[in-house]
N, C-alpha and C positions, 0 to 999 in steps of 0.2 A: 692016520688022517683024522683029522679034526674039524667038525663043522662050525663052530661058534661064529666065527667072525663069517662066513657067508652066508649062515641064517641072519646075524644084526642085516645085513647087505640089506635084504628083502624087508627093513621096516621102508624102505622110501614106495614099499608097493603096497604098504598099508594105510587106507583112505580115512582121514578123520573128517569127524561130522556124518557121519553117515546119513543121517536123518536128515540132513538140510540141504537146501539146494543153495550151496556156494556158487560165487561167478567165477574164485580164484580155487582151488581145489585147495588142498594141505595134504602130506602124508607125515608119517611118524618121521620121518629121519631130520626132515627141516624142522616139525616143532622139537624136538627133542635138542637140536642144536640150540633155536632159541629159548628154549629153558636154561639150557644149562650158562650164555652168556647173561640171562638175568637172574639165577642162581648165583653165579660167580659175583652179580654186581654187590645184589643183595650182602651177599657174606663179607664181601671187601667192605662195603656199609656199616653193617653190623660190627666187623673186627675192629675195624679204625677211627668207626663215630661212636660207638659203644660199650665198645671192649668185649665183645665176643670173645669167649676163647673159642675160633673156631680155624680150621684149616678150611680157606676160598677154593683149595685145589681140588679136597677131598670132596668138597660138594658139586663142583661142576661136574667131577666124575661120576657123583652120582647121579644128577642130573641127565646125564648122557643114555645111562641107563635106568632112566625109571621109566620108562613105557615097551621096555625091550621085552617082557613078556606078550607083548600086542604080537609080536609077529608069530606066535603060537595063537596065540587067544583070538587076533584082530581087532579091533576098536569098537566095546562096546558102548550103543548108542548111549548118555549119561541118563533120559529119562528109564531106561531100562537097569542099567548099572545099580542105580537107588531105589526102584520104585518099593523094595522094604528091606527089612534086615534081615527077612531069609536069603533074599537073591542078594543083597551084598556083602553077608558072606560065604555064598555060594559061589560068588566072582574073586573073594580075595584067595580062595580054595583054590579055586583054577588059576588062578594068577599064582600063584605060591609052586601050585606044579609047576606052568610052563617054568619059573624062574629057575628050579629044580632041573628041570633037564635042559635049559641052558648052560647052566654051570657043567653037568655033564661032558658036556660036546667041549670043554676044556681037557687038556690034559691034568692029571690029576694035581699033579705039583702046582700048578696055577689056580686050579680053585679057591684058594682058602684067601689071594690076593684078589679077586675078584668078587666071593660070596657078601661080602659088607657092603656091593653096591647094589644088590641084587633083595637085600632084607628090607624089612618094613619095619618102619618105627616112629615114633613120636618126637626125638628128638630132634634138637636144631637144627642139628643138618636135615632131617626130611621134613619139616615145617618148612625149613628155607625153600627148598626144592617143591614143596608141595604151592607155597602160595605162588613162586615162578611158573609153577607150571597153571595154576588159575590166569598170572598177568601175560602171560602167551596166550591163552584163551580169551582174554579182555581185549588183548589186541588186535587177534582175529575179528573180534564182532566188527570193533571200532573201524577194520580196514574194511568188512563188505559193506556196515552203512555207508562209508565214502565212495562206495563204488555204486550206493546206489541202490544196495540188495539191503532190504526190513527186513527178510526171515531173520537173521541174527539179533533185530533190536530186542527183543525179551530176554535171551539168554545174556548179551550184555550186559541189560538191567543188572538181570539176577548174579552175575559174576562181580558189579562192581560194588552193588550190596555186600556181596559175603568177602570182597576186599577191605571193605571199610572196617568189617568186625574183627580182621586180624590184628591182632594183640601186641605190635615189632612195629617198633618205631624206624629199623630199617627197611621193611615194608611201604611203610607210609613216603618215605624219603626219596623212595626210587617211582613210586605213584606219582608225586607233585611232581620230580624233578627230573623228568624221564619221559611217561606216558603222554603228557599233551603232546609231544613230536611226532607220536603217531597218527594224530586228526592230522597232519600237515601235507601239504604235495611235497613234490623232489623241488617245487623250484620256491617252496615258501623252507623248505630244512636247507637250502642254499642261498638264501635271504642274509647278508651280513647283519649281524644283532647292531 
C-alpha cells in the first residue's frame, strides 16, 4: 500500500495566509491548481512568443507540485519563512525532507518519474512556476481588496513590486493581459467587449 496520493488529498486541509484574516479562506489544493493554469499560461507565452525551448506540460506538473511538501510542513506564515537566512534555509531543509518522504510513499519504480517535480532549482521551468505562483498570490490580495478586506493591501503592494522586477517578458505579457480581469465582477467579465 502506498500513501502518496491520499497525503496530496489533505493539502485542500492546508490553510494559506495563516496570518491574515481573509473573508474568502484558500487552501493549498485550489492555489496550487491555479498556479499551475498560470504556469502552463506563462510557458505556452514564453514557447510561442519567445521561443522558449521549454515543455508547457512539464511545468504545469510541476506547478501542481510545488507546495505539496506544505502538507508535511503546513504553510509557513512568509513573514516567518524569510525573516533571515538562517531560518530560510532552515525551511528549505525541512521542505527538502518532507519532499523526501513524499517520493517515498511512491512505489519505487515511480520515483525517479516523479522526483524532477519535487526538486528545486533555478531554471526556467521553476522561475516560471515560481513567479505563477507570486501572480496567484497578487490575485488573492486583489480579490480580498474587492471584497472589501485592506488586511491584504500591503502584501499586494509588496507582491506587485517584486512582479515588476521579474526579468520574462512572458511574465509581463500575462500581467497586462490577464490580471486586470481580476479587479472585475462576474457580470463586468460577462460584459461583450
Amino acid at each position: 500500500m502506498h500513501h502518496f496520493f491520499a497525503y496530496l488529498s489533505r493539502l485542500r486541509y492546508i490553510r494559506r495566509w495563516g496570518l491574515m484574516r481573509s473573508l474568502m479562506p484558500e487552501n493549498d489544493a485550489e492555489h496550487s491548481l491555479q498556479v499551475a493554469m498560470i504556469a502552463h499560461a506563462i510557458a505556452v507565452i514564453g514557447r510561442d512568443r519567445y521561443g522558449r525551448d521549454c515543455s508547457p506540460e512539464t511545468i504545469v506538473t510541476m506547478a501542481v507540485y510545488h507546495d505539496a511538501s506544505e502538507v508535511i510542513t503546513g504553510d509557513m506564515p512568509t513573514p516567518v519563512k524569510y525573516h533571515s537566512d538562517e531560518l530560510r534555509g532552515a525551511y528549505r531543509d525541512v521542505e527538502a525532507m518532507a519532499n523526501q518522504r513524499l517520493l517515498t510513499m511512491l512505489p519505487e519504480d515511480m520515483r525517479p518519474a516523479f522526483a524532477p517535480y519535487f526538486a528545486k532549482g533555478k531554471d526556467y521551468a521553476h522561475r516560471v512556476v515560481k513567479a505563477a505562483d507570486s501572480i496567484s498570490a497578487y490575485a488573492k490580495c486583489i480579490e480580498e481588496k474587492r471584497a472589501g478586506n485592506r488586511e491584504f493591501d500591503a502584501a499586494g503592494e509588496a507582491i506587485r513590486k517584486g512582479l515588476a522586477e521579474i526579468d520574462m517578458p512572458e511574465v509581463r505579457d500575462f500581467l497586462r493581459e490577464f490580471m486586470p480581469s481580476f479587479e472585475l465582477s462576474l457580470d463586468e467579465l460577462n460584459q461583450e467587449k
